[in-house]
Structures are given as structure tokens and as C-alpha cells.
C-alpha positions as a printed Julia matrix, in Angstrom:
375×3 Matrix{Float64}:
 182.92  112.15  -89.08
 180.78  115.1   -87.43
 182.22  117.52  -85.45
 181.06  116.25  -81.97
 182.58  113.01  -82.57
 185.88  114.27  -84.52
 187.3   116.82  -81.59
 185.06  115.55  -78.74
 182.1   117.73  -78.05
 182.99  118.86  -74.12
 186.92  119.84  -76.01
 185.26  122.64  -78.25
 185.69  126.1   -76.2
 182.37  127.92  -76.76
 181.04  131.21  -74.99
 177.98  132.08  -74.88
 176.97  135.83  -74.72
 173.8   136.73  -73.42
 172.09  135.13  -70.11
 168.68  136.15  -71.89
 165.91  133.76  -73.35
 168.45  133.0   -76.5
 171.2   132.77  -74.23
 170.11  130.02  -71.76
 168.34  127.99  -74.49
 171.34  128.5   -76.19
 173.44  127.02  -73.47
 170.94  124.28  -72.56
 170.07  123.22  -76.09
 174.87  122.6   -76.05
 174.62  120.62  -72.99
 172.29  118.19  -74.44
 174.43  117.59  -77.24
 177.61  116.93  -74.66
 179.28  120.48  -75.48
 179.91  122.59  -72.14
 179.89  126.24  -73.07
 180.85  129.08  -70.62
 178.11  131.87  -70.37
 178.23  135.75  -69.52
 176.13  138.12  -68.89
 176.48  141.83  -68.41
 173.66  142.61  -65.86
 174.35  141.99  -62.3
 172.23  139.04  -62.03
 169.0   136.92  -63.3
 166.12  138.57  -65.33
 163.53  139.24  -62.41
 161.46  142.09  -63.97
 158.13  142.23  -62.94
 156.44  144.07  -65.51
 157.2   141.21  -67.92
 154.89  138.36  -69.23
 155.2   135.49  -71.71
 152.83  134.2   -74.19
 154.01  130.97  -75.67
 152.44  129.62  -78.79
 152.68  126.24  -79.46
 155.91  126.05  -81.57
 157.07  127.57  -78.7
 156.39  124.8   -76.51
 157.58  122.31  -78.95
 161.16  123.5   -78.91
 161.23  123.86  -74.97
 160.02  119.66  -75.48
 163.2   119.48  -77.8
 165.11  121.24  -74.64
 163.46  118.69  -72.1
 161.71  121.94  -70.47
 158.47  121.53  -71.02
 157.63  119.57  -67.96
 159.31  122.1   -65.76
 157.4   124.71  -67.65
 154.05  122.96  -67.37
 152.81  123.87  -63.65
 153.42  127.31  -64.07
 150.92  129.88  -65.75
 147.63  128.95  -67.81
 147.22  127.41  -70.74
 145.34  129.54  -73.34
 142.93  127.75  -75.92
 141.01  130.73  -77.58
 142.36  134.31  -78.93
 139.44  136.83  -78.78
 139.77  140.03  -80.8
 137.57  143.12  -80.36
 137.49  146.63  -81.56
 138.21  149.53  -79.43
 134.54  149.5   -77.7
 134.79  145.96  -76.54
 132.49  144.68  -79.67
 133.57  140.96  -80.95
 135.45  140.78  -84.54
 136.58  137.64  -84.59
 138.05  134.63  -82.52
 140.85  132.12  -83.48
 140.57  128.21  -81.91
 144.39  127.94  -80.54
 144.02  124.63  -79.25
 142.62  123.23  -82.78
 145.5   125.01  -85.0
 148.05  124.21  -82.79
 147.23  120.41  -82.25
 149.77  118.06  -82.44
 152.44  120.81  -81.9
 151.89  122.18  -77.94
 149.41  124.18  -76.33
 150.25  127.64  -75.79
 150.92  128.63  -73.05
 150.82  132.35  -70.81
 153.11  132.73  -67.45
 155.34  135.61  -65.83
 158.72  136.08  -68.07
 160.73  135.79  -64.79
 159.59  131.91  -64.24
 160.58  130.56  -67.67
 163.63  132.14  -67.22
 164.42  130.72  -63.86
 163.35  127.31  -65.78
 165.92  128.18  -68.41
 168.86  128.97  -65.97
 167.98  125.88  -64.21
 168.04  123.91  -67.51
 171.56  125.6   -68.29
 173.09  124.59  -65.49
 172.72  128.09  -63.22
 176.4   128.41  -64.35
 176.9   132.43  -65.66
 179.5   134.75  -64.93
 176.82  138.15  -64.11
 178.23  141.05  -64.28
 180.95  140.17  -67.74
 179.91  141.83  -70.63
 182.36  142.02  -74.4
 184.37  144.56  -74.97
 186.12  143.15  -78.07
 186.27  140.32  -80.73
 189.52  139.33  -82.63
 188.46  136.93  -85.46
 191.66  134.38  -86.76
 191.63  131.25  -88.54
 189.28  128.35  -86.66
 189.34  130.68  -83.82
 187.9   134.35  -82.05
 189.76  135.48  -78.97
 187.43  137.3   -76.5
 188.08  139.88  -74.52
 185.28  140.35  -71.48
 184.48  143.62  -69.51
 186.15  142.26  -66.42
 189.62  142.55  -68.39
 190.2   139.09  -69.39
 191.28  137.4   -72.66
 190.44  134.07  -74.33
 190.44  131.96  -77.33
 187.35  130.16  -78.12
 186.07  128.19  -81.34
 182.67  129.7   -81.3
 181.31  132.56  -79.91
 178.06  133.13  -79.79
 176.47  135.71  -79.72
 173.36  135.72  -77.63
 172.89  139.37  -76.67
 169.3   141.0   -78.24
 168.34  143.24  -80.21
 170.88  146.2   -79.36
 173.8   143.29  -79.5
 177.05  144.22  -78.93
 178.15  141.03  -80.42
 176.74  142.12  -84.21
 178.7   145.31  -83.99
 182.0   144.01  -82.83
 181.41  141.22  -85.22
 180.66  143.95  -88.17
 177.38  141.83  -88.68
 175.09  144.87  -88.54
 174.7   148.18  -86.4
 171.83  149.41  -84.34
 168.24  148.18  -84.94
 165.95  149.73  -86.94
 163.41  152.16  -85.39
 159.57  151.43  -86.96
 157.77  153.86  -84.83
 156.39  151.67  -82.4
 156.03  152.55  -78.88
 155.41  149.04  -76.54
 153.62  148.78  -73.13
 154.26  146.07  -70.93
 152.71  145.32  -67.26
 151.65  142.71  -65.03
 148.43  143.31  -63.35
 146.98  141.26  -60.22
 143.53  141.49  -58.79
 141.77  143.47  -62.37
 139.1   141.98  -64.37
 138.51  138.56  -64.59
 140.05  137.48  -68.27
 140.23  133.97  -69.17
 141.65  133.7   -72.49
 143.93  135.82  -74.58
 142.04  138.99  -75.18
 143.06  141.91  -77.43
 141.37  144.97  -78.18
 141.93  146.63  -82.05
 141.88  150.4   -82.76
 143.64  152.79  -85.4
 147.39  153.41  -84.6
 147.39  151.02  -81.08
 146.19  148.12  -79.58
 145.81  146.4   -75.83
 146.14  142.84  -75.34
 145.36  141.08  -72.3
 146.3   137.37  -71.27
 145.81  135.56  -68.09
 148.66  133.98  -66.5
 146.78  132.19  -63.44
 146.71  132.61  -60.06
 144.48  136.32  -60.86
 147.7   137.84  -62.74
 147.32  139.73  -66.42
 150.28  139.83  -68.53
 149.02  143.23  -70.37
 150.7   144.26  -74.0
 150.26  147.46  -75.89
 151.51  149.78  -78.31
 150.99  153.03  -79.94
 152.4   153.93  -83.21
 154.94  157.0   -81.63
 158.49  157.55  -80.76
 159.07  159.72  -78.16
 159.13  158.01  -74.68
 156.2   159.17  -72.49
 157.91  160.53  -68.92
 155.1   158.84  -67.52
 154.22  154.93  -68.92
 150.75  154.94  -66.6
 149.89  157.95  -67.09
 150.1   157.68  -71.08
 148.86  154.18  -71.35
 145.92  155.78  -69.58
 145.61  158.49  -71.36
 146.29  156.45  -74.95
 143.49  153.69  -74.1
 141.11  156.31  -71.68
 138.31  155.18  -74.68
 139.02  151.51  -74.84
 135.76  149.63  -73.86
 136.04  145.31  -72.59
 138.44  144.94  -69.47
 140.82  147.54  -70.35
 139.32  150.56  -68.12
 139.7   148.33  -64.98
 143.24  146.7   -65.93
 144.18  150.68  -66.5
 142.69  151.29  -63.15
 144.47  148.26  -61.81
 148.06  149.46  -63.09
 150.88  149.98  -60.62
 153.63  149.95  -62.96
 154.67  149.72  -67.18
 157.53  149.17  -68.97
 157.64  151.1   -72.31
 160.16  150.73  -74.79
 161.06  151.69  -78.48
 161.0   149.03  -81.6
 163.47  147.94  -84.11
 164.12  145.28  -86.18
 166.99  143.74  -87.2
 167.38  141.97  -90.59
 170.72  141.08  -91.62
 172.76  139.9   -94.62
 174.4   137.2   -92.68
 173.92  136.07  -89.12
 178.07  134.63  -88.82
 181.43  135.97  -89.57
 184.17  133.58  -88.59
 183.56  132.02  -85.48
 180.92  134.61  -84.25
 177.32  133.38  -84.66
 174.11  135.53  -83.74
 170.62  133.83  -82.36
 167.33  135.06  -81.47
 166.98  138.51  -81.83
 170.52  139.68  -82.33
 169.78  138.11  -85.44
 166.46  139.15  -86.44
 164.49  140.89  -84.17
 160.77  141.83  -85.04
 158.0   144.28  -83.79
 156.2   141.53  -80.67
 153.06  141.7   -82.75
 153.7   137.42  -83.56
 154.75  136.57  -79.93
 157.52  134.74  -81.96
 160.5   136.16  -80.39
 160.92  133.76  -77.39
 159.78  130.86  -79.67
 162.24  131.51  -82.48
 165.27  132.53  -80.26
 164.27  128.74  -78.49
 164.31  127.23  -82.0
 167.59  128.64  -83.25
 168.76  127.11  -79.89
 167.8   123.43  -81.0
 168.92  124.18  -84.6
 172.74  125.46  -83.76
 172.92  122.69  -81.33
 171.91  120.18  -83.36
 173.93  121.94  -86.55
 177.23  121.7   -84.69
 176.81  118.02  -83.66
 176.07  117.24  -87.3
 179.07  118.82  -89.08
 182.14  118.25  -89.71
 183.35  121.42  -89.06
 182.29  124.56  -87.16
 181.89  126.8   -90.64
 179.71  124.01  -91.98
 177.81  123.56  -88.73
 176.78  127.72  -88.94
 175.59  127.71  -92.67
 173.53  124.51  -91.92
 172.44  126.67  -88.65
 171.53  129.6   -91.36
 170.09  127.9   -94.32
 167.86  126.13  -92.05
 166.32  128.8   -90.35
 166.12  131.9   -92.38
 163.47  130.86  -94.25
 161.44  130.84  -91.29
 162.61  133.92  -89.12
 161.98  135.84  -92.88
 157.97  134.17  -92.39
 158.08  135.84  -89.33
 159.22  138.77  -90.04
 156.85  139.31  -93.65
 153.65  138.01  -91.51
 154.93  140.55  -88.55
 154.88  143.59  -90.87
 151.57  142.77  -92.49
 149.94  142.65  -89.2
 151.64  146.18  -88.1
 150.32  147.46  -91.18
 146.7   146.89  -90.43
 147.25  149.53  -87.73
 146.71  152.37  -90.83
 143.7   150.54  -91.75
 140.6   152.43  -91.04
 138.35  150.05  -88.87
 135.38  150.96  -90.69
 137.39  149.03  -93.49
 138.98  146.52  -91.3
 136.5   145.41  -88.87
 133.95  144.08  -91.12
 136.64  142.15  -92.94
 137.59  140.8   -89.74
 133.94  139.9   -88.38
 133.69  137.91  -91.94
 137.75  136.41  -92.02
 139.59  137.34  -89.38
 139.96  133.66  -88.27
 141.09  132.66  -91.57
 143.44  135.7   -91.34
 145.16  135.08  -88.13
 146.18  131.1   -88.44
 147.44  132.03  -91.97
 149.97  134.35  -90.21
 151.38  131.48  -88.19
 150.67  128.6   -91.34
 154.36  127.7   -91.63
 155.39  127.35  -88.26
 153.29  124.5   -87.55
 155.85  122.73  -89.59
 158.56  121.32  -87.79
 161.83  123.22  -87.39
């Protein structure tokens, strides 16, 4: 008998950690399956930063159609069919058919990173204690007793842990300690009223890179990095300086810039994503460089998975290695296809822009091959 029928699905005490992207798909992906978990959240309230954009590749939309989200998801943003890819000067290297590779799967799909999540709260029921972080875990047999930020202590059968890539849950958990710097330095902006882009645009050159996607409605989600680690005092000022040469929209989205959001990169790779009753997902788990755009749709995928793991067992242990087998092989894809990509950044484009001008199509769709497959 699984585990939803044996103790009663709404019966099984669950917390969620995390009122992130993992978090709320998390919680949403539990309600559908009849469990009713309680969800907290450190920050004072929802995600509204307005630097922050989404790009959503089609396994990405298939698991918010597994959440019954996609419709909510569907008037907002612009749906992207084509990536273009040019060297620094603006020059054309390739371009990669999105609507043709992902048919069958979902369109992708660009919009502002506050909107799906206001879509995902919605879809989790808008219940979340802000404000409650962890301070401790105490793991016992068939059970982990909490205690919260706010001073109080419960017993739960699963806790989750939901909480990114510098979770709290992994080290209390002794799952794994900080992420692992690679040197990456990422820019992140929203631009309204630049250049007129209408597909998913991004600009190659030795050691960085710009992307640009439209969201609708005249807004640019903008994306880049710089291989560095010191953060700049100044995010404009250095993305200006760092892309001053860049040729295709970039000198008028620069010009456009009000304000950026720069941050450091780790990853996080992990022996084992569970100890007890603590279980990681999305990238408290195994958090990559963005270079994929795979972190939304993977943390939304090891929502369905865990929800549909635990309604399948017949016992919470059993639910969280069918959770793990199941998607490790594909997180470890990710990962692999997200370091060969970084690595090109050494590559000398004399070397690597002819090879893209002759393959780079080719190139790109291998790097997502497997997750056309279904989770």
C-alpha cells in the first residue's frame, strides 16, 4: 500500500523550507497529491526583485503543465522561438530553431522572475510564514524536529529542504557545506524602452558573454558574466566598462541600464541529496553556473518527482531514494553539459567562431538532448 494511502496523505507533517522557485513548486507539486505542507521563508516577504528575468525552456514549461501552471503562466511574457548567437562585434555564428527542438515538449518561454513567482505562490496556496528561517535540525527515527528562527519547535516526517544554493538546510543536515566558487561573476538587469530585440539574443567573446531576451511589453531580461571574483562596487559601471566593445544591441541596452544585480557562482554537487527525513531540491541540491537556464526548470521537476515519489511509496525513506535515483542522472546532464559550455569561454574565438558558424546548431540542441525526454 503506498504511503499516501497507508497514513493518509493530508496526516504526514511536512515543512517546506524555502518560499523560492523550489520551494513553491515544491509546495504546489504536495497539494496536488492531497499532502498539506507548512512553508517558511526567511525574507520578510515575496520575491519582488526587479532586476530579475526568467527564461523558460520547454522542459520547463512541461513541468509547470504537470503543476497545472502553465495556463496561469501563459499570458505573461513572450514566447521565444529562435536563439541567435553572435560574436562580440554583433557578426552571426550560428542560430538554434527552439520551437522545432522543443516540439511536443512546451515552448519556451521569457517573462519577469517576479510574475512566475507570484503564479507559484498563488499555485501554493499564498500560505508562508515570511520572516521564519531554521536554526536547527534534530534527526530521530521516522522523524526531524525543527526548530524555526522565531523560537519554535516541531516534529515533522519530512523536511524539506528548499533553501538555494547557500542552504542552510544542507549544512544543518551535514549534506554538504558552502558552494563551490568557479570564478564566475553574473550580471542581471531588466531593461525597458532599449533596442528592439525579438528573440533570445546572446553575444560571445573570450572570458564573458551578454545575453539579451525579450520579455514583452518593450522589457529585456539582460544576462552576463565575466570570468572574475571580486565584486565590482559599481555593477553599471563595470558591466559598462566589461562590454564598452560589444557590437549588436548591447551599447544601447548598456546605455539603457538603471540598475544590475551581480553575484558570485558556485555549484553544488553532492554525495547524497537526504539524510533521514531531510531532503534537498533544486539548487540546494545541485546548483550550476546559469549558462543552461536549467535551474528554474530542474528545481520545477524535482518538485513533480518528490511529489509524485512520496505518493508512490510505501514509506518516506523509499519515497526519497526513488526521488534520487530518478533524477540524478539528469541534474548530473546538466551539470556535465553546463561545464562544457563554461569552458568554451577559454576558447580563442578565432578557434571557436568558425566552428560555430559551421556547427554551432548541432552543438547547442546536443547540450539540452536528454531533457527532451520525459522526467
Amino acid at each position: 500500500m503506498a504511503l499516501a494511502s497507508a497514513a493518509g496523505p493530508a496526516n504526514l507533517r511536512i515543512l517546506v523550507v524555502g518560499a523560492g522557485i523550489a520551494g513553491l513548486a515544491t509546495a504546489r507539486a504536495l497539494r496536488l497529491a492531497g499532502f498539506r505542507p507548512e512553508v517558511i521563508e526567511q525574507r520578510s516577504g515575496p520575491d519582488e526583485d526587479p532586476c530579475t528575468g526568467t527564461y523558460l525552456p520547454g522542459n520547463a514549461i512541461r513541468a509547470l503543465r504537470r503543476l497545472g501552471l502553465d495556463g496561469p503562466v501563459r499570458p505573461l511574457g513572450q514566447v521565444v522561438h529562435r536563439q541567435h548567437f553572435l560574436d562580440a562585434a554583433g557578426s552571426p555564428l550560428c542560430q538554434v530553431d527552439l520551437t522545432g527542438f522543443w516540439a511536443g515538449v512546451g515552448e519556451c518561454r521569457a517573462l519577469p522572475g517576479a510574475e512566475l513567482h507570484r503564479v507559484l505562490l498563488t499555485g501554493a496556496g499564498g500560505e508562508v510564514r515570511y520572516g521564519t528561517g531554521i536554526r536547527s535540525v534534530a534527526l530521530s527515527t521516522g522523524t526531524v524536529t525543527a526548530t524555526l528562527t522565531d523560537g519554535a519547535t516541531a516534529e515533522y516526517d519530512l523536511l524539506i529542504g528548499a533553501d538555494g544554493r547557500r542552504s542552510t538546510v544542507r549544512g544543518l543536515a551535514a549534506l554538504g557545506g558552502a558552494s563551490r566558487p568557479v570564478g564566475q561573476l553574473v550580471y542581471r538587469a531588466v531593461v525597458s524602452g532599449g533596442p528592439s530585440v525579438n528573440e533570445w539574443t546572446g553575444l560571445l567573446g573570450q572570458r564573458s558573454g551578454f545575453v539579451v531576451v525579450p520579455m514583452g511589453a518593450r522589457r529585456l531580461y539582460c544576462y552576463a558574466d565575466e570570468v572574475a571574483t571580486v565584486l565590482p562596487t559599481d555593477p553599471v559601471a563595470r558591466m559598462r566598462e566589461v562590454f564598452a566593445g560589444y557590437g549588436g544591441p548591447v551599447p544601447r541596452v548598456l546605455d539603457a541600464l538603471d540598475r544590475v544585480d551581480v553575484t558570485r557562482v558556485g555549484e553544488v554537487e553532492l554525495g547524497r541529496w537526504s539524510r533521514g527525513r531531510v531532503v534537498l531540491v533544486g539548487d540546494a541540491a545541485h546548483a550550476t553556473t546559469p549558462t543552461l537556464a536549467q535551474g528554474v526548470a530542474m528545481a520545477l521537476e524535482d518538485a513533480v518527482v518528490l511529489a509524485e515519489s512520496l505518493g508512490a511509496a510505501d514509506t518516506v525513506e523509499a519515497a526519497l531514494v526513488a526521488y534520487e535515483s530518478r533524477r540524478r542522472p539528469r541534474t548530473k546532464w546538466v551539470l556535465d553539459r553546463t561545464r562544457d559550455r563554461d569552458r568554451t569561454r577559454d576558447v580563442p574565438p578565432a578557434l571557436r567562431d568558425p566552428l560555430l558558424r559551421g556547427r554551432g546548431e548541432r552543438i547547442f540542441q546536443e547540450h539540452y538532448r536528454l531533457l527532451v525526454d520525459p522526467v
